[in-house]
N, C-alpha and C positions, 0 to 999 in steps of 0.2 A: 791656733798657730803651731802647736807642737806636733798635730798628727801632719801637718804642713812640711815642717822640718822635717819627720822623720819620713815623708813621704820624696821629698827633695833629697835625702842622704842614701837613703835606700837605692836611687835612680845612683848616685854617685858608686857605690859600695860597688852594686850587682852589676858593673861595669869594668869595674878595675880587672887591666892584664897584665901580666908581667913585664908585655915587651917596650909598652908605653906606647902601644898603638891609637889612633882615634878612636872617639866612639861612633858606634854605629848610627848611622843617618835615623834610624825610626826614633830611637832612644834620642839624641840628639832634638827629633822633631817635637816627640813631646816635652820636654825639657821645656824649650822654648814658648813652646803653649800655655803650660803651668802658669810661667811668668808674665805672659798676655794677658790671660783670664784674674789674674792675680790684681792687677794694673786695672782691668774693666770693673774687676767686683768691687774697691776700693774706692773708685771714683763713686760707683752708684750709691757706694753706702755714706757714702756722706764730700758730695760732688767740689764742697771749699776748701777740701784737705785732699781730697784724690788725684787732682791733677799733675801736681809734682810728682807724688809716688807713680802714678799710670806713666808718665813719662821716664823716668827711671828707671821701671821694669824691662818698657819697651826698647830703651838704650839695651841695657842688659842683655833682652833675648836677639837681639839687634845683632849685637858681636860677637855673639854664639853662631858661626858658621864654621862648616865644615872647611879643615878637618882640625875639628877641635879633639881635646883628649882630658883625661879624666882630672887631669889637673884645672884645665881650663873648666871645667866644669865644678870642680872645689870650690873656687876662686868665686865663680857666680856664685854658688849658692851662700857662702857665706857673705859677701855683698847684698841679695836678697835678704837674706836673715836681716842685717843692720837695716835694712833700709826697712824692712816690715817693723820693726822691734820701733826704730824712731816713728813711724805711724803711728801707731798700737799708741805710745805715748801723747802724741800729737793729739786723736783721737780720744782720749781720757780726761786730757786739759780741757777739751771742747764743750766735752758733757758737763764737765764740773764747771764748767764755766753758764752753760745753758741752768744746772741746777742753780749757780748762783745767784742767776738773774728772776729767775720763779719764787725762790725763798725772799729775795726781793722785794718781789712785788706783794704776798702774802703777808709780808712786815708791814711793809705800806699803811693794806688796808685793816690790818692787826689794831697798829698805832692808830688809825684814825678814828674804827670804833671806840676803841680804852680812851682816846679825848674825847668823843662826844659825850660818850658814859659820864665821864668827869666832870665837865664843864657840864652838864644838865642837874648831875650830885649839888653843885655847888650852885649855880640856879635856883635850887629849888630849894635850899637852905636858906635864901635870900631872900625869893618871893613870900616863903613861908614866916619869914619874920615879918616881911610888909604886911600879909595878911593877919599875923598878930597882931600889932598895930592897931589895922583897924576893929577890930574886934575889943580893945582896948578903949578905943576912940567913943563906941557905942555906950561906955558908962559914963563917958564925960556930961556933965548940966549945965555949963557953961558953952552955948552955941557960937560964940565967936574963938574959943577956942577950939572946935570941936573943928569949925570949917580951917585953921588955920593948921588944924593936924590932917585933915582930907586931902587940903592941897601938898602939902610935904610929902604924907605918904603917894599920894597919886606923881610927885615929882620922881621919886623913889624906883615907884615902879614902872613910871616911863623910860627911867636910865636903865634900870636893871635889862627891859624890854628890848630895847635900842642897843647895847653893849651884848646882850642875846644874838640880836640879829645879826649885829655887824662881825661876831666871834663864828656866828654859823656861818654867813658868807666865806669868810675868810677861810674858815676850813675848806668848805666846800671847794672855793677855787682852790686851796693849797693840793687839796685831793683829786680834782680834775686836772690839777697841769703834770700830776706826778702820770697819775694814770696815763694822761694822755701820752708822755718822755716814752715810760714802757711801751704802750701801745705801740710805738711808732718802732721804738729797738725790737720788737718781736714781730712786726711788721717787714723791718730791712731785715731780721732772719729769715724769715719765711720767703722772701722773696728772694735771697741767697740762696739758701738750698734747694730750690724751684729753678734755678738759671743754672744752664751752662757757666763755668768760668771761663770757658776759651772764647766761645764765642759767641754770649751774650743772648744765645737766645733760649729755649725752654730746655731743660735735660729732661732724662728719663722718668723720673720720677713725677714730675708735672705733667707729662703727657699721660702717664697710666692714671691720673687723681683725675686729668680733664675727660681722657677717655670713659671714665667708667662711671664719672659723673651726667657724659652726655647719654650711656646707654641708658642711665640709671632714668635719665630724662624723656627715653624712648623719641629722642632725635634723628631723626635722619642725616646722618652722617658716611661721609667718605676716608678714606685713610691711604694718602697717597704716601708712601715709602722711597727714598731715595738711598743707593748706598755706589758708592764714589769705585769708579775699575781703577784698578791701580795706583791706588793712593799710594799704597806704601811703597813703590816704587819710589815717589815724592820725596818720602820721608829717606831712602835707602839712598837716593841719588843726592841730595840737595842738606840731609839733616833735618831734623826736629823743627827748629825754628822756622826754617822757612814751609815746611810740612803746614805747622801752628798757623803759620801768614796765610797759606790759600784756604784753611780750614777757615777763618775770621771772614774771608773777602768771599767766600762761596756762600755763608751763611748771610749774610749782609745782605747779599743780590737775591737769595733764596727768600727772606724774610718780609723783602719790597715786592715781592709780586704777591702777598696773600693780605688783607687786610688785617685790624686790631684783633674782629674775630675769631680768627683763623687761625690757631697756636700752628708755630713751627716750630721744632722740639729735635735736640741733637740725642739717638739715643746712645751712641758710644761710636769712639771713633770717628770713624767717614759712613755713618750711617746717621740719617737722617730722614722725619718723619713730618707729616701735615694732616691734621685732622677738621676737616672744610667741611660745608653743608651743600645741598642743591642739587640738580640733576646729574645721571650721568653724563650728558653733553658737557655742562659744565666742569665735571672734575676731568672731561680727555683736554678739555680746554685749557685748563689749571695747569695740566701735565706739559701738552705741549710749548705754555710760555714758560717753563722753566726749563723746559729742554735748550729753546731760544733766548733766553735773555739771564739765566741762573747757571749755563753749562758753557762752554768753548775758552776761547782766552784768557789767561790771567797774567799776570806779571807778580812774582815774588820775588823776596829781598832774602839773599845772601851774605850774609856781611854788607860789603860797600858794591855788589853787583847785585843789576834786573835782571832774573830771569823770568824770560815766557813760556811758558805751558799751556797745553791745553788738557781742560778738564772735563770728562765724560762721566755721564751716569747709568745705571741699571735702576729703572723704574716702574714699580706697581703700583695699581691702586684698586679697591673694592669697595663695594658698598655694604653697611652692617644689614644683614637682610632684616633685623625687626627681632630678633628671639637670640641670638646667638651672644655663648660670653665675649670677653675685650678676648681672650688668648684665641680664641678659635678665629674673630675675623682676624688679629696678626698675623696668625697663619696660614691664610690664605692671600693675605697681602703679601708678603714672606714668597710663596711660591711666584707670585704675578712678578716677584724681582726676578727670581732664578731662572723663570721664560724668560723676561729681558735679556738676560747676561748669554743664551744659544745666541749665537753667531748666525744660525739658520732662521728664526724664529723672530727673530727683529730687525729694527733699523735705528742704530746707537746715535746718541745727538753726537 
């Protein structure tokens, strides 16, 4: 964070004029960028805490338009600083919270060995006297005493047996239902940080674990890439919120044309990715019902007004040839968008 800082001050510094003119549009351009990229790495690095901050950034570089001047550019950056610094803290809480719940669970089962240890000590100090006892019993010459010490001791050591069993039951389920609580809270983590929080379907980081898990599986798979033209117009005309509302309602519609198998995976922003199986007929097939029934009309909410939009995509898709890493087929998916996005070269849904 601090070559961050001094890399955002340096941009303020090596700009400053006497007359208090603007800054210039390139400096200006990356400025804004910084704080996009800033906003996308945050989310990725941990998607339940980045939301907020990626939204804030993007306000930020938002109202950074020309002709801004060096004040205006102060102003951001120290904005940014607060807003990284309350992250930075946010993100700290999270881990120490994550450690909390592992040292937890390692208590758990700490405790439950040191009881069984215990409760078998003390067992065994108990059976051990029964079987003194008998041993005892063996110099007696009186046979009807002899039986009426067999029966006692064998009563003995049926409770002792029985209050055994029923204390190891007991653990045991006391230690299956904890296990299980855990199990299930590091379950809704991992399923947390695997989602999108906007909107609900796979982020980044699940798609690169799913992806590299199918090559690892030598699957035949497809990777169709969606990334939204002029989203940010959306967000520049209409706001954030209602930005958020057709990003929800596109993923929604995106989601229902692919089955359970099929991960659809937001990787940041208005970019969006599907990782399918089956021929290529099928995945142009894939493409084209999302052009149809995932792209055109929407209605978004503004405050107390509907507005209607319509939503267009640039669309790739490739097949893993069989040998190649996960980055080399993205990028070749990657390019099969930026054919899409010529004017000359396609036909836009």
């Amino acid at each position: 964070m601090i070559s961050l800082r001094k890399h955002l001050d340096n941009y303020t510094r090596g700009q400053k004029d006497p007359g208090g003119q603007g800054i210039q549009e390139p400096v200006l351009s990356e400025f804004r960028a910084i704080l996009f990229a800033i906003g996308q790495c945050v989310d990725r690095a941990i998607p339940s805490l980045g939301v907020e901050l990626n939204r804030k950034m993007t306000g930020l570089e938002r109202n950074l338009v020309p002709p801004a001047t060096t004040g205006d550019l102060a102003q951001t950056n120290q904005q940014a600083q607060r807003e990284l610094s309350g992250w930075a803290d946010r993100a700290s809480s999270h881990y120490t919270d994550i450690k909390r719940e592992l040292c937890e669970i390692i208590s758990v089962v700490s405790r439950a060995g040191q009881s069984t240890t215990e409760r078998d000590q003390k067992y065994a100090r108990e059976i051990g006297e029964v079987t003194g006892r008998l041993g005892c019993i063996a110099e007696e010459k009186d046979l009807a005493q002899v039986r009426r010490s067999i029966i006692e001791t064998m009563r003995s050591l049926k409770s002792c047996v029985t209050r055994m069993a029923e204390e190891s039951k007991a653990s045991v389920d006391q230690l299956t239902a904890q296990v299980q609580e855990y199990r299930t809270r590091l379950e809704d983590s991992e399923r947390v940080s695997h989602t999108d929080p906007l909107t609900a379907v796979a982020n980044r980081r699940a798609f690169e674990k799913h992806l590299d898990a199918q090559i690892a599986a030598r699957q035949p798979i497809f990777v169709i890439m969606i990334d939204l033209n002029d989203f940010k117009s959306v967000n520049d005309r209409y706001g954030h919120i209602a930005g958020d509302d057709l990003l929800k309602q596109f993923a929604a519609r995106l989601k229902s044309q692919f089955s359970e198998t099929e991960m659809v995976s937001r990787l940041g922003g208005d970019e969006f990715v599907v990782v399918t199986t089956g021929r290529l007929s099928d995945a142009s097939a894939k493409v084209e019902r999302v052009r149809k029934r995932a792209l055109g009309e929407y209605k978004i909410s503004q405050g107390d007004r509907n507005i209607q939009t319509v939503l267009r995509a640039s669309i790739g898709v490739a097949a893993w040839d069989g040998s190649e890493p996960a980055s080399a087929l993205l990028a070749r998916v990657d390019k099969e968008v930026y054919r899409d996005k010529q004017p000359d070269m396609c036909v836009r849904a």
